[in-house]
C-alpha positions in Angstrom: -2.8 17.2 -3.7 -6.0 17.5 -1.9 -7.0 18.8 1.4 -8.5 16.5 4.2 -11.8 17.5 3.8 -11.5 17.4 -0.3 -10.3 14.1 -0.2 -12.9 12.9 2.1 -15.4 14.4 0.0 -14.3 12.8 -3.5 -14.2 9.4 -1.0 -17.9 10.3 -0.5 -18.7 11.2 -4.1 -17.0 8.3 -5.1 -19.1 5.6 -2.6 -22.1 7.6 -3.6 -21.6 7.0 -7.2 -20.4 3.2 -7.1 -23.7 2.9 -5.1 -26.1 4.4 -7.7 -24.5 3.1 -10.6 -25.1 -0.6 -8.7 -27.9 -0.4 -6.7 -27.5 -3.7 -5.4 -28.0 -5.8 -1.7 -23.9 -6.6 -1.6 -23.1 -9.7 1.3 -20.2 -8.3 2.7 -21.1 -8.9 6.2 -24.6 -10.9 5.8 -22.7 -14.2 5.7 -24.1 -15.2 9.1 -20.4 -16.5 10.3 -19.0 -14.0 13.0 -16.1 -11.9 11.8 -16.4 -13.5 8.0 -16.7 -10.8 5.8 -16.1 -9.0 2.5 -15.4 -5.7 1.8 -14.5 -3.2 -0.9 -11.2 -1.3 -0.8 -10.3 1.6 -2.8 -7.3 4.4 -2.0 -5.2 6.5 -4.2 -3.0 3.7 -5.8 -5.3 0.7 -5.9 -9.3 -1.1 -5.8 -9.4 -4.4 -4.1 -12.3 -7.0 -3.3 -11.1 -9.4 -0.3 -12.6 -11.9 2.2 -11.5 -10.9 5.9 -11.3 -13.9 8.2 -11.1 -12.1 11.6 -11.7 -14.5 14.4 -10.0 -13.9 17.8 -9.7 -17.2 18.4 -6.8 -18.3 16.1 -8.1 -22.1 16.0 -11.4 -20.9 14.5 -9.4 -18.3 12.2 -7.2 -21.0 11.0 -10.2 -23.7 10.1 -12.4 -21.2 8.0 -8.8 -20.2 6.0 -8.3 -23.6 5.7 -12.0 -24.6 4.2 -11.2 -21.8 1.7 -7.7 -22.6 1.0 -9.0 -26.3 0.4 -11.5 -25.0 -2.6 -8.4 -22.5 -3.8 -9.0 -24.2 -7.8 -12.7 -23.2 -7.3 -11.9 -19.9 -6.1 -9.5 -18.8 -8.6 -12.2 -20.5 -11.3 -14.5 -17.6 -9.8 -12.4 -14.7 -9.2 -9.0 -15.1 -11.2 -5.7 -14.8 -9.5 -5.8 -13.7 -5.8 -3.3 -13.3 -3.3 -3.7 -14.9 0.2 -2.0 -14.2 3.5 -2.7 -16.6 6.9 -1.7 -14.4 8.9 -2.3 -10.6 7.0 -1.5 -7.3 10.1 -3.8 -4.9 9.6 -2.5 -1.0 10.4 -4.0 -1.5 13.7 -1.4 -4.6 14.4 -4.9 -7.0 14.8 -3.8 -10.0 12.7 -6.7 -11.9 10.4 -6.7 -13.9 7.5 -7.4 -12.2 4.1 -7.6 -13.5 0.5 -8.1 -10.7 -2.1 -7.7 -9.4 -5.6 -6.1 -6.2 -6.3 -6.8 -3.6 -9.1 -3.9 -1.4 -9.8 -3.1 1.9 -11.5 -6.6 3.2 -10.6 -7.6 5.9 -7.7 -10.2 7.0 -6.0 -9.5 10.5 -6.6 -8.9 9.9 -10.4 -12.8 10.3 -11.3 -11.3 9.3 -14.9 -10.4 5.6 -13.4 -14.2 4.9 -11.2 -15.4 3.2 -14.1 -12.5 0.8 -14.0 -13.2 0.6 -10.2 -17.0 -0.4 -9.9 -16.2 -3.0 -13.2 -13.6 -4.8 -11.1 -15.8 -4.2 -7.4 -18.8 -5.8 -9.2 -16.6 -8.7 -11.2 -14.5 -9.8 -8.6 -17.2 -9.7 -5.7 -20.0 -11.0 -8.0 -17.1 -14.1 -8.2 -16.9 -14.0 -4.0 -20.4 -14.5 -4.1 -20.6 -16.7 -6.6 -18.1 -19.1 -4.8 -20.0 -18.4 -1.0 -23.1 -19.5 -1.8 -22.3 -22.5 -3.7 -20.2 -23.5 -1.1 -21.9 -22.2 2.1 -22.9 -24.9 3.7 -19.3 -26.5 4.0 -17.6 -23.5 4.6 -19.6 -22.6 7.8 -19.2 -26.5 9.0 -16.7 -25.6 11.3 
């Protein structure tokens, strides 16, 4: 078990690394659609890559899930399985729309397993990409 401040310091360490080892430009929130995003997870049980749908307005939430959900063959071509949830609660209790792909068995304080981690961050969100761009134009004609 590791202290607070140990564990926030291998969380460092481990951003740190995942950035030198891919110095890259990443989208994540550079898709010029408000509250459309992608981000990188990682904790002590699992990586995942998803695409957060946040909108307030539950109408506007609703019609970017369903552009994505409508191109759900050309996703999966992209990324592999995924899960989806409509209506996903964060811890907070805000709820958003997420699709994502999960890595399990792997942890951010296992140093042995973040070579496992930035394979499947840069695979699956490569895929995300991928899949954004090609489709851009349609997805933000909301």
């Amino acid at each position: 078990m590791f202290s607070k401040q140990e564990a926030q310091q291998l969380k460092t360490e481990f951003w740190t690394a995942f950035g030198k080892s891919f110095p890259r430009k990443w989208l994540l929130y550079d898709t010029k659609i408000k509250d459309f995003s992608f981000k990188f997870y990682a904790d002590n049980k699992k990586a995942e890559v998803s695409l957060d749908i946040e909108m307030k307005d539950e109408l506007f939430r609703n019609a970017y899930y369903e552009k994505i959900w409508s191109l759900e063959s050309i996703l999966e071509e992209e990324i592999g399985e995924f899960t989806k949830d409509e209506f996903y609660v964060l811890e907070n209790g805000k709820v958003i729309s997420r699709i994502w792909v999960d890595k399990f068995g792997v942890s951010i304080f296992n140093k042995q397993t973040w070579p496992d981690i930035f394979e499947f961050f840069v695979e699956k969100m490569d895929g995300f990409e991928r899949f954004f761009y090609e489709y851009e134009d349609f997805i933000k004609d909301v």
